[in-house]
PyMOL Python script that loads the backbone (N, CA, C, O; Angstrom):
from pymol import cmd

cmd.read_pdbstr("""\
ATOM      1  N   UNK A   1     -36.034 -73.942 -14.255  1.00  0.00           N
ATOM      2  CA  UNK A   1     -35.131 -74.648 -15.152  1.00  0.00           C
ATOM      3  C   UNK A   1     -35.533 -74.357 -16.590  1.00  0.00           C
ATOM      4  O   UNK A   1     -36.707 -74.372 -16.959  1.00  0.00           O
ATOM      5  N   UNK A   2     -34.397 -74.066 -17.461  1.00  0.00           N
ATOM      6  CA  UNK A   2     -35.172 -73.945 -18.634  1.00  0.00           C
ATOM      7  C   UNK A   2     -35.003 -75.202 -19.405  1.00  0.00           C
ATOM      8  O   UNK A   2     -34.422 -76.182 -18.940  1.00  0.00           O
ATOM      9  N   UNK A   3     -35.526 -75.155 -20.602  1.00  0.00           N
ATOM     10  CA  UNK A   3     -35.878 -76.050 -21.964  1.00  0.00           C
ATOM     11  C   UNK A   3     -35.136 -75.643 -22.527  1.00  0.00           C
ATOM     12  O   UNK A   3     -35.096 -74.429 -22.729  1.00  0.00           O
ATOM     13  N   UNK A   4     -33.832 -76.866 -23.234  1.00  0.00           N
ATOM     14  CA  UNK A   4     -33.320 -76.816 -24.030  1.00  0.00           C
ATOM     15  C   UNK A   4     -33.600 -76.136 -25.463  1.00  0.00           C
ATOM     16  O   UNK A   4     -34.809 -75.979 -25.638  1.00  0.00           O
ATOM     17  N   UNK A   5     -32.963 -75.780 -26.319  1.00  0.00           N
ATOM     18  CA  UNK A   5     -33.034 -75.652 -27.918  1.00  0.00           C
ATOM     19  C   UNK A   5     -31.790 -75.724 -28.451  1.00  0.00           C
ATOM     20  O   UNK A   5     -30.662 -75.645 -27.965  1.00  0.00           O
ATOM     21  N   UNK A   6     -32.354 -75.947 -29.908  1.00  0.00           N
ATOM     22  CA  UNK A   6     -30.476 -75.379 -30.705  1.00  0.00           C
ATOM     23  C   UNK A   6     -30.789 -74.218 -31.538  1.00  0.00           C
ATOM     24  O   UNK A   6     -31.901 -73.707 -31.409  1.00  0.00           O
ATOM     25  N   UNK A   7     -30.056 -73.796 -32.273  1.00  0.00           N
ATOM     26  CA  UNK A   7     -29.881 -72.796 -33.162  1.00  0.00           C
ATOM     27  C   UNK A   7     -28.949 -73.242 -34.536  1.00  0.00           C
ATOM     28  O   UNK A   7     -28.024 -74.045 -34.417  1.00  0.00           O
ATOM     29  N   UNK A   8     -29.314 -72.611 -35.874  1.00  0.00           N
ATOM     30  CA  UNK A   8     -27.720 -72.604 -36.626  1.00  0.00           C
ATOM     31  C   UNK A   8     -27.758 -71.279 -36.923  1.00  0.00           C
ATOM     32  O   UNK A   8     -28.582 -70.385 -37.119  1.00  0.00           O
ATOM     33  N   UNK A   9     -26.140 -71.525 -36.877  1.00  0.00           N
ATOM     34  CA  UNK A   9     -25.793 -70.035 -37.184  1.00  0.00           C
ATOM     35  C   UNK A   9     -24.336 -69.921 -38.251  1.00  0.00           C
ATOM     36  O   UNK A   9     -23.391 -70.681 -38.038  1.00  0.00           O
ATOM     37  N   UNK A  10     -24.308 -69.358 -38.879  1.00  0.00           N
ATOM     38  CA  UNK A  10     -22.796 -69.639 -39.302  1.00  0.00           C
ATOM     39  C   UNK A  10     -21.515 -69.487 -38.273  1.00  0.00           C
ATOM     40  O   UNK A  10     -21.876 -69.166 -37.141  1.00  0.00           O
ATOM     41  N   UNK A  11     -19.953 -69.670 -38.452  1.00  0.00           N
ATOM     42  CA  UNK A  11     -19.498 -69.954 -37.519  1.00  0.00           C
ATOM     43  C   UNK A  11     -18.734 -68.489 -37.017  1.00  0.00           C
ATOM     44  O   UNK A  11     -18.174 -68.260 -35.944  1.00  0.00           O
ATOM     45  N   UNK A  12     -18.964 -67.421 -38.431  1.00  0.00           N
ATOM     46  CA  UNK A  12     -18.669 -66.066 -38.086  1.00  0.00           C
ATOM     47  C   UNK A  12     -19.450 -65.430 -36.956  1.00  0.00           C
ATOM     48  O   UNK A  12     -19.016 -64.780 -36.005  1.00  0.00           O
ATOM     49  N   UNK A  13     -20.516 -65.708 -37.220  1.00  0.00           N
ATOM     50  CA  UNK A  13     -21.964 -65.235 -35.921  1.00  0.00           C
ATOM     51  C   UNK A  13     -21.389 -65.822 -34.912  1.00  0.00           C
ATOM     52  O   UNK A  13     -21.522 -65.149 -33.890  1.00  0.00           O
ATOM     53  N   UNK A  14     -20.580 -67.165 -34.698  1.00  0.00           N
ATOM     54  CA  UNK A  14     -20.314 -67.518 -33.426  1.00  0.00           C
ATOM     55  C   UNK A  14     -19.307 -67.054 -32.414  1.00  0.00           C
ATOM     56  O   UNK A  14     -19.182 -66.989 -31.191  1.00  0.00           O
ATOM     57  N   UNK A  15     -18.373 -66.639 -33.968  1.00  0.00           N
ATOM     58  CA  UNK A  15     -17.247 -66.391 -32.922  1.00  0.00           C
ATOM     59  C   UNK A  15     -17.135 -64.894 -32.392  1.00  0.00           C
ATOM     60  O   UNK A  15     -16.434 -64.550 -31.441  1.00  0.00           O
ATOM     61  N   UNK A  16     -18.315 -63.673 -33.519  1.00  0.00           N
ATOM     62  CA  UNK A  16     -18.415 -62.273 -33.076  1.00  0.00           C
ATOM     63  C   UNK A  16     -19.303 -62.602 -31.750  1.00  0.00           C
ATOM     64  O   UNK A  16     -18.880 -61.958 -30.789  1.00  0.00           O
ATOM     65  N   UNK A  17     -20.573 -63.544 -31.393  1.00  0.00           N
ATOM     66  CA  UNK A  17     -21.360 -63.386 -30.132  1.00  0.00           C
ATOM     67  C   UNK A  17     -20.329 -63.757 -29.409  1.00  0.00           C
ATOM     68  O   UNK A  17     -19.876 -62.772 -28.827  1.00  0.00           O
ATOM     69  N   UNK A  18     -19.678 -64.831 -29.147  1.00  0.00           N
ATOM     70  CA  UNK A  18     -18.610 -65.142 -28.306  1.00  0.00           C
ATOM     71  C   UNK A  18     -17.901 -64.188 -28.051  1.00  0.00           C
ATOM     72  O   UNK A  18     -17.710 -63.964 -26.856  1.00  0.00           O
ATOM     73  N   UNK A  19     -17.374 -63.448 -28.883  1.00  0.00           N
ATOM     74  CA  UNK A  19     -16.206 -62.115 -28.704  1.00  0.00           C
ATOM     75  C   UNK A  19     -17.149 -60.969 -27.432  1.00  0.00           C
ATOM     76  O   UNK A  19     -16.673 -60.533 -26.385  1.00  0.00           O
ATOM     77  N   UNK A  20     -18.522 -60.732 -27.964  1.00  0.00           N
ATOM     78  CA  UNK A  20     -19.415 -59.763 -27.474  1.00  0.00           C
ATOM     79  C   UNK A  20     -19.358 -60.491 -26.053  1.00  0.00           C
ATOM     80  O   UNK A  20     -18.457 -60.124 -25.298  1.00  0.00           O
ATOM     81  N   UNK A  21     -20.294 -61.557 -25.585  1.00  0.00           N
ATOM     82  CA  UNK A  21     -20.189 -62.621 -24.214  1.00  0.00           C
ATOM     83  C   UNK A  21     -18.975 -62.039 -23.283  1.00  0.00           C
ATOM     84  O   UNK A  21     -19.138 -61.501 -22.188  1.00  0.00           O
ATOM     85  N   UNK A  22     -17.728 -62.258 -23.942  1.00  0.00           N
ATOM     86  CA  UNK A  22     -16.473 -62.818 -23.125  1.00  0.00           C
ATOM     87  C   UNK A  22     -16.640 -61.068 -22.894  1.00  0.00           C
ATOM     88  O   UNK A  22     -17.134 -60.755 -21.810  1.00  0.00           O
ATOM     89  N   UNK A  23     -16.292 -60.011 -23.764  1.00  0.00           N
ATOM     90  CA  UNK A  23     -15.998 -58.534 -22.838  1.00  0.00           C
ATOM     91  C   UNK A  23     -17.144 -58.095 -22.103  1.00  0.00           C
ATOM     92  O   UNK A  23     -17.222 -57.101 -21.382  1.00  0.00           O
ATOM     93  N   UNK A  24     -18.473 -59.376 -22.497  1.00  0.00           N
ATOM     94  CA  UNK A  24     -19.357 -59.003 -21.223  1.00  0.00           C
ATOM     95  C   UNK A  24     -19.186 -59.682 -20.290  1.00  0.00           C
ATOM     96  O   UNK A  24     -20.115 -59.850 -19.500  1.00  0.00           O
ATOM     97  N   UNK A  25     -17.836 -60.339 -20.070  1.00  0.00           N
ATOM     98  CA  UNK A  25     -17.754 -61.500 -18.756  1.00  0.00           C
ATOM     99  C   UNK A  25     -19.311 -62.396 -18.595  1.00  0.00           C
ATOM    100  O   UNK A  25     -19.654 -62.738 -17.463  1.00  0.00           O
ATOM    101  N   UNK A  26     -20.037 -62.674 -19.586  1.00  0.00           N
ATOM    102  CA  UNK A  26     -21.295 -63.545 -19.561  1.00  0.00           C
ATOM    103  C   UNK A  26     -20.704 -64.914 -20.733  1.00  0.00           C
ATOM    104  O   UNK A  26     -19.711 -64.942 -21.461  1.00  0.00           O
ATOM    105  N   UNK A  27     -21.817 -65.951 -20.500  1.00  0.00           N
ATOM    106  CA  UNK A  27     -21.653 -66.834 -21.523  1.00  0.00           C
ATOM    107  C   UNK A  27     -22.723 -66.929 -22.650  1.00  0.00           C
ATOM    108  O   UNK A  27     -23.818 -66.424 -22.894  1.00  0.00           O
ATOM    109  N   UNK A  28     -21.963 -67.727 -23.156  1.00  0.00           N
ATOM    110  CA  UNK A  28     -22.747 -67.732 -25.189  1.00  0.00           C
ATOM    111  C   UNK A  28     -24.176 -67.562 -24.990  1.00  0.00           C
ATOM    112  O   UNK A  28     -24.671 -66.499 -25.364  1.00  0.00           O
ATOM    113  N   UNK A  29     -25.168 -68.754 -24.274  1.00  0.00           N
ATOM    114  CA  UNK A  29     -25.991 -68.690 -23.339  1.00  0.00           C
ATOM    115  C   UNK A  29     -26.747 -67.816 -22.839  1.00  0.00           C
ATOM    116  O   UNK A  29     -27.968 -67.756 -22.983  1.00  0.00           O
ATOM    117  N   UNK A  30     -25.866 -66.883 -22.047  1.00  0.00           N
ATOM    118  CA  UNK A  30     -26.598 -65.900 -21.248  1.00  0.00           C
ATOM    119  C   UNK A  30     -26.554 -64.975 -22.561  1.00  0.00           C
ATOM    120  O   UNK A  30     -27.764 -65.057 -22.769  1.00  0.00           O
ATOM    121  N   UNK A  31     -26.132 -64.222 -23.526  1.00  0.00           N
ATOM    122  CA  UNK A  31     -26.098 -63.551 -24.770  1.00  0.00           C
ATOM    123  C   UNK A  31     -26.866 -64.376 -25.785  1.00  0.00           C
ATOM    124  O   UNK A  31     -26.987 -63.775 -26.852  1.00  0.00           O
ATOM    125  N   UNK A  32     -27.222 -65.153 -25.768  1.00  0.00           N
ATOM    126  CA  UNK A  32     -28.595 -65.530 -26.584  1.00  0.00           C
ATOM    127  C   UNK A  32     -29.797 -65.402 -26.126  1.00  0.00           C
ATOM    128  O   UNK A  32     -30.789 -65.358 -26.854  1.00  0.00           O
ATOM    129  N   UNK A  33     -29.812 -65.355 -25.315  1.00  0.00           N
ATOM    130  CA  UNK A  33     -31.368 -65.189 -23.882  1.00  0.00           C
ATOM    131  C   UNK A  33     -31.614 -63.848 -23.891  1.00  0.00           C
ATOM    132  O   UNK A  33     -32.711 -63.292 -23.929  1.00  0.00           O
ATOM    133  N   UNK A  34     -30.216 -63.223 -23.845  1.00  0.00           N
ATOM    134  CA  UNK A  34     -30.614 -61.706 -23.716  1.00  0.00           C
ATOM    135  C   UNK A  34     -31.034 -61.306 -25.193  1.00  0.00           C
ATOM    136  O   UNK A  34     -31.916 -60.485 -25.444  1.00  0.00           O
ATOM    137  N   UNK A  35     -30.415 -61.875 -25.974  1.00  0.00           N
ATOM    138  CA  UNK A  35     -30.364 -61.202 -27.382  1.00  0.00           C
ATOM    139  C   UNK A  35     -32.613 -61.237 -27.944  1.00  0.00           C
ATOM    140  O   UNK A  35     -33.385 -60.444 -28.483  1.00  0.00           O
ATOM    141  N   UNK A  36     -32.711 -62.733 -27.326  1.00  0.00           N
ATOM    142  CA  UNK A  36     -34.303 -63.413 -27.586  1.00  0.00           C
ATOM    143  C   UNK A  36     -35.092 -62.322 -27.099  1.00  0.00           C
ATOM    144  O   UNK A  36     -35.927 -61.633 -27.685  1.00  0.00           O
ATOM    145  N   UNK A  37     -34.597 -62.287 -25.696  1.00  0.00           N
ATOM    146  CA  UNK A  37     -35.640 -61.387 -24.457  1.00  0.00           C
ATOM    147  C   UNK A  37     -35.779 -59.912 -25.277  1.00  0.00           C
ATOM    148  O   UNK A  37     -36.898 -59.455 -25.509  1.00  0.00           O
ATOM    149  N   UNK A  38     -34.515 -59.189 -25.707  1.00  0.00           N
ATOM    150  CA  UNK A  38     -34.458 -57.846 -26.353  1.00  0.00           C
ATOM    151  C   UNK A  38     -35.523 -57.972 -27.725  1.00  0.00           C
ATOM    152  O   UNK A  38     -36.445 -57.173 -27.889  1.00  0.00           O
ATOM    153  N   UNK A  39     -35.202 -59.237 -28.777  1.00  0.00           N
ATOM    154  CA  UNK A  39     -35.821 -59.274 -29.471  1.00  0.00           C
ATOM    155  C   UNK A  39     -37.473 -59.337 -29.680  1.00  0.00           C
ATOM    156  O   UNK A  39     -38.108 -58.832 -30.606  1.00  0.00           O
ATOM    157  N   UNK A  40     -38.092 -60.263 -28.318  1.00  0.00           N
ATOM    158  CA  UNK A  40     -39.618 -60.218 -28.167  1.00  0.00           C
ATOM    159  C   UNK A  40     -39.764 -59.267 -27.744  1.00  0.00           C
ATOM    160  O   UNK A  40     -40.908 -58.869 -27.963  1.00  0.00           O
ATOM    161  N   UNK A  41     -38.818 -58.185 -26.853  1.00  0.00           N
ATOM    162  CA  UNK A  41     -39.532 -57.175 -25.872  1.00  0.00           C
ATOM    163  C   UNK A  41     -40.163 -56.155 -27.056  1.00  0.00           C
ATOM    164  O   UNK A  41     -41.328 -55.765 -27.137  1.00  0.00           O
ATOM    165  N   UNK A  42     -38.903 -55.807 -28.053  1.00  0.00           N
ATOM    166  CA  UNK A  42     -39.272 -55.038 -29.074  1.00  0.00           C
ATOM    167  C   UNK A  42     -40.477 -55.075 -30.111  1.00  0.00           C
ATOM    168  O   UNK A  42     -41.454 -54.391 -30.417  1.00  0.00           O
ATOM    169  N   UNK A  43     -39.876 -56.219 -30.464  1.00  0.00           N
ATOM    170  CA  UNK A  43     -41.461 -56.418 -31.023  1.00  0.00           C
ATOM    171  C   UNK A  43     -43.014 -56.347 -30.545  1.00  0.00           C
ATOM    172  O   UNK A  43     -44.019 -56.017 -31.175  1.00  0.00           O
ATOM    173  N   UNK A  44     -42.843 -56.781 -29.191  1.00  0.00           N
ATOM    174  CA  UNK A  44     -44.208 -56.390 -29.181  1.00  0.00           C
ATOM    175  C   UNK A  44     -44.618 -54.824 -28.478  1.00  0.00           C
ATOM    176  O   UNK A  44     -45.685 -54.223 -28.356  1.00  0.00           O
ATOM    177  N   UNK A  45     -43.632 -54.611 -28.214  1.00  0.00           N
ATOM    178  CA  UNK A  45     -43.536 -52.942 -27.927  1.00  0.00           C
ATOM    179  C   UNK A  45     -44.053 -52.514 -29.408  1.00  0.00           C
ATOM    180  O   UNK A  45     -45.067 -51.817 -29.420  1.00  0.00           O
ATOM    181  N   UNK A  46     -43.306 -52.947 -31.009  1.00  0.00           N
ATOM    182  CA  UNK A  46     -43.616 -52.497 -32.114  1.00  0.00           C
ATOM    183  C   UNK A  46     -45.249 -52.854 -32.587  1.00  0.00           C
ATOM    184  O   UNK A  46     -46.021 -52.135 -33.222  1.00  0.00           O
ATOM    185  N   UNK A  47     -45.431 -54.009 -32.124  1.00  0.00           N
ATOM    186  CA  UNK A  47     -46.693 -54.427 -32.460  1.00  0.00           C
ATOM    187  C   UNK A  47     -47.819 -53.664 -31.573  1.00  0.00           C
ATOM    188  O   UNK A  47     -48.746 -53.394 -32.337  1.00  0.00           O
ATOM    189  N   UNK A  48     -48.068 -53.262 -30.399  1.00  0.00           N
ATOM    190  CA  UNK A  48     -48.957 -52.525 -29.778  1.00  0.00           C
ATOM    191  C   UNK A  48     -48.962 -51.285 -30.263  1.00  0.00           C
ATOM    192  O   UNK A  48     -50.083 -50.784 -30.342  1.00  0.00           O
ATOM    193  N   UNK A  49     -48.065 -50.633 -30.612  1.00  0.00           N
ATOM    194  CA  UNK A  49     -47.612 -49.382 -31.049  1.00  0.00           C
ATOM    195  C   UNK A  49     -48.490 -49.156 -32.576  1.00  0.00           C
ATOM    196  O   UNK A  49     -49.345 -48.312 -32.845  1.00  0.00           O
ATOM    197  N   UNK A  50     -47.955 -50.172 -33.364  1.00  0.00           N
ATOM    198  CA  UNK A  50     -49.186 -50.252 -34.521  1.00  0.00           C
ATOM    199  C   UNK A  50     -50.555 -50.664 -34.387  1.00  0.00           C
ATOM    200  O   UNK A  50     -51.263 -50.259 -35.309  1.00  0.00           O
ATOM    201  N   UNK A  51     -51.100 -51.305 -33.570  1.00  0.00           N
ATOM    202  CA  UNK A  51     -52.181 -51.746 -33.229  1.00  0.00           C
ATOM    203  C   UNK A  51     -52.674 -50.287 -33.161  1.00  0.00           C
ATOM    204  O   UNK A  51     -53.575 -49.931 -33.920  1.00  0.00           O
ATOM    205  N   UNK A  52     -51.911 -49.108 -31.956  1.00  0.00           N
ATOM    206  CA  UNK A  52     -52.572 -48.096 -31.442  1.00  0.00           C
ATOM    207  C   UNK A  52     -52.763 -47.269 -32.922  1.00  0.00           C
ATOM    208  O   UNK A  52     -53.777 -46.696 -33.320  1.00  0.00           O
ATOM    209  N   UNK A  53     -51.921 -47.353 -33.353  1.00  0.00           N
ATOM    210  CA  UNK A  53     -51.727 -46.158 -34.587  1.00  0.00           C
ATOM    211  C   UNK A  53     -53.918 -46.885 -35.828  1.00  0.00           C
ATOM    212  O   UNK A  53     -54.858 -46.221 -36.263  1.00  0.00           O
ATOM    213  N   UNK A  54     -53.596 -48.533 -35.822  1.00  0.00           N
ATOM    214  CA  UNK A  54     -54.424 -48.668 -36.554  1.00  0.00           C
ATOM    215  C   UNK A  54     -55.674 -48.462 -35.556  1.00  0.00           C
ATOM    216  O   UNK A  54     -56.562 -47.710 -35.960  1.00  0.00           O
ATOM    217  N   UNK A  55     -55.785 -48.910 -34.612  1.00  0.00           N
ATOM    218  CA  UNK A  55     -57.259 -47.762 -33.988  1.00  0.00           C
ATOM    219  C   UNK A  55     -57.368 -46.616 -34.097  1.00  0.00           C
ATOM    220  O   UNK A  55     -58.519 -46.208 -34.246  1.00  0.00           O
ATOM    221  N   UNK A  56     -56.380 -45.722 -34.075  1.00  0.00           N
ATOM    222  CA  UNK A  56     -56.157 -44.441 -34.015  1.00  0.00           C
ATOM    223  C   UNK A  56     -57.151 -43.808 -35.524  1.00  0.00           C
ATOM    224  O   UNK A  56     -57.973 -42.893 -35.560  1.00  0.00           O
ATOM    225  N   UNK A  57     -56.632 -44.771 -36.697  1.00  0.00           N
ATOM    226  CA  UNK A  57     -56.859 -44.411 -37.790  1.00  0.00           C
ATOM    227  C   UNK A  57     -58.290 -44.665 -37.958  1.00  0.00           C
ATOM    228  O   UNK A  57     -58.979 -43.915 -38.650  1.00  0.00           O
ATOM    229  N   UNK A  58     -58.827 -45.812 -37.285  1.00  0.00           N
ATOM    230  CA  UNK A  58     -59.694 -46.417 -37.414  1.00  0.00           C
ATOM    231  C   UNK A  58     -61.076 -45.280 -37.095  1.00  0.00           C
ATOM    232  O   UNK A  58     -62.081 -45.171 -37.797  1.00  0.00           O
ATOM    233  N   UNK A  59     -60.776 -44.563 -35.914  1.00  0.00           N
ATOM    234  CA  UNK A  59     -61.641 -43.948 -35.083  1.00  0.00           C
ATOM    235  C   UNK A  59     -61.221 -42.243 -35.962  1.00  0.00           C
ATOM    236  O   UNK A  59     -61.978 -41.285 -35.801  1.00  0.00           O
ATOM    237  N   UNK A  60     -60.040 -42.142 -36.777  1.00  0.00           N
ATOM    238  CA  UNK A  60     -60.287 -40.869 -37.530  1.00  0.00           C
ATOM    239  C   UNK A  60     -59.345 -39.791 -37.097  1.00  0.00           C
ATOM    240  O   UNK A  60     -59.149 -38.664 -37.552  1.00  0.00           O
ATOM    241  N   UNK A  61     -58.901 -40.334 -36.258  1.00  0.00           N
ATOM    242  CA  UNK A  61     -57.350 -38.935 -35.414  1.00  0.00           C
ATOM    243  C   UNK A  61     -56.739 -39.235 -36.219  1.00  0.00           C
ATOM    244  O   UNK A  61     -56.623 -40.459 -36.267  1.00  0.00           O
ATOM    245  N   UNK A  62     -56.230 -38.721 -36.957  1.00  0.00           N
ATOM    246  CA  UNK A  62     -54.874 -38.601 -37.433  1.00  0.00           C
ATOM    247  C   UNK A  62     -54.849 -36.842 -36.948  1.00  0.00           C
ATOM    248  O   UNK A  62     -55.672 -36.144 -36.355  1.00  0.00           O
ATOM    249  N   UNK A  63     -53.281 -36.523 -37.612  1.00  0.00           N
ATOM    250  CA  UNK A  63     -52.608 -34.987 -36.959  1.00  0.00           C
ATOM    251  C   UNK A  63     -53.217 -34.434 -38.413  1.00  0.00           C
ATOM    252  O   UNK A  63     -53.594 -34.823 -39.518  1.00  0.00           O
ATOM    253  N   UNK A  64     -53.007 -33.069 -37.479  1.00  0.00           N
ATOM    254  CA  UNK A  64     -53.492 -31.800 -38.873  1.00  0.00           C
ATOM    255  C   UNK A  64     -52.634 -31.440 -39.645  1.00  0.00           C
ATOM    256  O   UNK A  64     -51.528 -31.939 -39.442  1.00  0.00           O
ATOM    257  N   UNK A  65     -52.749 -30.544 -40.715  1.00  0.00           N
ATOM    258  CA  UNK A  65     -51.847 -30.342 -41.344  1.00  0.00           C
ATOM    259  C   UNK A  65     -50.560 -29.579 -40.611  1.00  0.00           C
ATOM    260  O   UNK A  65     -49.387 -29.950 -40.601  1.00  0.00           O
ATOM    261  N   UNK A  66     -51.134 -28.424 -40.016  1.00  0.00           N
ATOM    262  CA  UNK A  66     -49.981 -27.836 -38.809  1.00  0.00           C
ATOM    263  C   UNK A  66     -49.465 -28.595 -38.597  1.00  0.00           C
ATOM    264  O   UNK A  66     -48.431 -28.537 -39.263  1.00  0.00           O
ATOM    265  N   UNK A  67     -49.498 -29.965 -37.631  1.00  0.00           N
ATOM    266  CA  UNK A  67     -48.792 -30.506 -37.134  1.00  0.00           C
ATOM    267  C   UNK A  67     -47.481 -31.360 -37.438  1.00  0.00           C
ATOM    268  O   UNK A  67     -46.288 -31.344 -37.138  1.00  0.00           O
ATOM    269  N   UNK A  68     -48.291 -32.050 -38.137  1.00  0.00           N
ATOM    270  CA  UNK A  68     -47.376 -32.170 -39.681  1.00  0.00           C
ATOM    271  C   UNK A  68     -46.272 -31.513 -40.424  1.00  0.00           C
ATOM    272  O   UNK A  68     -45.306 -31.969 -41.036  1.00  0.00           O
ATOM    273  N   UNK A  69     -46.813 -29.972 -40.126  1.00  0.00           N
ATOM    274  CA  UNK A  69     -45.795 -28.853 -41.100  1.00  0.00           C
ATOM    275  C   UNK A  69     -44.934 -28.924 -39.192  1.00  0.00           C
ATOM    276  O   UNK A  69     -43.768 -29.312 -39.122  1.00  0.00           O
ATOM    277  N   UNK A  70     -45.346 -28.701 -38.483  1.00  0.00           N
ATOM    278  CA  UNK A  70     -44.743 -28.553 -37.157  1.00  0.00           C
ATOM    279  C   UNK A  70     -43.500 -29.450 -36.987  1.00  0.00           C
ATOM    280  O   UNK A  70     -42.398 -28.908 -36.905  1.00  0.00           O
ATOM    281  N   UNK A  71     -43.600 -30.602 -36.938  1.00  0.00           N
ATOM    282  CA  UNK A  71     -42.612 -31.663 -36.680  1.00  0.00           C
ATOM    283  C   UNK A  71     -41.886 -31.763 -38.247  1.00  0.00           C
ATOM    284  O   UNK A  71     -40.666 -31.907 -38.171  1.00  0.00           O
ATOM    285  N   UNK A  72     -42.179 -31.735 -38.998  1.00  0.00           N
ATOM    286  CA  UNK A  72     -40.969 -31.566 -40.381  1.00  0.00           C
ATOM    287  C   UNK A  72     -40.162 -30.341 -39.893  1.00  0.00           C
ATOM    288  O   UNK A  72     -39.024 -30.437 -39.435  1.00  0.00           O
ATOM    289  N   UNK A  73     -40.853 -29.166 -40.029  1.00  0.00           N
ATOM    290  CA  UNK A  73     -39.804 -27.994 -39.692  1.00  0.00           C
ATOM    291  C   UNK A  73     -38.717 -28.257 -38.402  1.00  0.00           C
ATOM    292  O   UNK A  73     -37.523 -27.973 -38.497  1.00  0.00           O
ATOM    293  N   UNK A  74     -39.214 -28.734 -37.421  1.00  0.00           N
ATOM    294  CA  UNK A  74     -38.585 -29.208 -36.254  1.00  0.00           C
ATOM    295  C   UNK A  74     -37.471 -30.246 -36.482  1.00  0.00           C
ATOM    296  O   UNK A  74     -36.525 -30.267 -35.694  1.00  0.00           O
ATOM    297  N   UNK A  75     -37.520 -31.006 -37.392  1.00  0.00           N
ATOM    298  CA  UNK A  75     -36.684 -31.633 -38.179  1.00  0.00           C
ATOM    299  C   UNK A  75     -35.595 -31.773 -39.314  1.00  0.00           C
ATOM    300  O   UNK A  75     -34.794 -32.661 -39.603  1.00  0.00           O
ATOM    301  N   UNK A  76     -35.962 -30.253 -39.956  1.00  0.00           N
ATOM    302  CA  UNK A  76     -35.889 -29.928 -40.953  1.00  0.00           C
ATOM    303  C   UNK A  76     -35.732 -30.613 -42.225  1.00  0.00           C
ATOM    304  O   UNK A  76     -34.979 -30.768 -43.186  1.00  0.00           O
ATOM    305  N   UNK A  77     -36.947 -30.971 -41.668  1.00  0.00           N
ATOM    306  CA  UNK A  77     -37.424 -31.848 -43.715  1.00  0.00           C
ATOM    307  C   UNK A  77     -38.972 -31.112 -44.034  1.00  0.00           C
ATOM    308  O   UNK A  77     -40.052 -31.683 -44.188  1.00  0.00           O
ATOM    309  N   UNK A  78     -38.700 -29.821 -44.067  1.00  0.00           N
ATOM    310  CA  UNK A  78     -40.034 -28.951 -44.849  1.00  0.00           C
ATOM    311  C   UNK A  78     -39.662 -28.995 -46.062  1.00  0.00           C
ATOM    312  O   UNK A  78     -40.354 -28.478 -46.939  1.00  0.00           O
TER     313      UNK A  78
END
""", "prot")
cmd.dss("prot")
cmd.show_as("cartoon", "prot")
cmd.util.cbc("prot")
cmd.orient("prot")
């Protein structure tokens, strides 16, 4: 069972999630849960991700210059 909450939102936000919900045949509800769940998943996907990068730095790997020139050219922002 879950635990209640509220939210504010203005009433434009309500009626575009509602619009999004209804052509997902889901309710307001189930599109706020999902919207939360997407939102923590990311973040802490973003937050481990920097964690790794600041050990990374910590311990002295960073990429070489090649590599560097490698993925710009691959991109083309040399």
């Amino acid at each position: 069972m879950g635990v209640a909450s509220t939210i504010r939102t203005d009433g434009e936000t309500l009626v575009r999630l509602d619009a999004v919900a209804k052509q997902m045949g889901r309710s307001r509800n189930w599109a706020l849960n999902k919207a939360i769940e997407d939102f923590i998943e990311y973040h802490e996907w973003y937050i481990a991700k920097v964690n790794e990068g600041i050990k990374a730095a910590e311990e002295g790997r960073f990429a070489s210059k090649d590599e560097v020139d490698a993925v710009f050219a691959e991109f083309g922002a040399g």
